[in-house]
N, C-alpha and C positions, 0 to 999 in steps of 0.2 A: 561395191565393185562396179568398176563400168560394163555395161553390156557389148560388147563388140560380135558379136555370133549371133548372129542373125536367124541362120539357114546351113544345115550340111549341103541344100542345093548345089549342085554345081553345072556349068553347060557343057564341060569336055573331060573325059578323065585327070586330062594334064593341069586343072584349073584343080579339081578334086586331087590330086598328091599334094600340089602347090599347099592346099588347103589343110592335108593331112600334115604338113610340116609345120603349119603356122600353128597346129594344136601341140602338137609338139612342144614347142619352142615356148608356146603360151603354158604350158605345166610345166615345163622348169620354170619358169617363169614367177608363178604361185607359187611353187613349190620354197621359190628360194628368193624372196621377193628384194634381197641386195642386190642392186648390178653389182657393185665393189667386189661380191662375195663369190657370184656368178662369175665373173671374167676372172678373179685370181684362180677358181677352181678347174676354169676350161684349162689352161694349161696345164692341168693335173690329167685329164682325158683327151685333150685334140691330138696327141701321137699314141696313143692306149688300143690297139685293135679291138680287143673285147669290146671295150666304150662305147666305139665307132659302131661294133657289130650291134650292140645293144638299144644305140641310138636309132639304129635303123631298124632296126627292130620296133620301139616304138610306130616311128613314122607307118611302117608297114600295119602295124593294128588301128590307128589312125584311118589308112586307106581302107582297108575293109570297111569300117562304119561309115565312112564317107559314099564308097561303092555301093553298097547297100541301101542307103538313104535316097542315093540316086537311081536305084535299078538297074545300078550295073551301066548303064546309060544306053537301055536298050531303046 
């Protein structure tokens, strides 16, 4: 595997969601390692609210450990 994650560092919270989405993105990613398989299946979910709601769901448990990592960025 390539290392690409470095650091949950982040300088501003908005840098850290940005950052919660790319983990995201990067476990479906793992998860489903076809694009082919990936993009026919997104149109099975990109108009599905649950999906959506679940998707952000992720993103948002993503934030937390990122917040964390960071101290909140106090």
């Amino acid at each position: 595997m390539n290392e690409w994650l470095k650091s949950l560092k982040t300088g501003t919270p908005q840098e850290g969601y940005e950052l919660a989405i790319l983990l995201a993105r990067k476990g479906v990613a793992y998860t489903q390692p076809a694009e082919d398989i990936r993009k026919k299946l997104r149109t099975e979910y990109d108009e599905n609210a649950d999906s959506l709601t679940l998707a952000s769901q992720v993103i948002a448990i993503h934030f937390q450990t990122v917040a964390a990592a960071n101290n909140y960025w106090k």
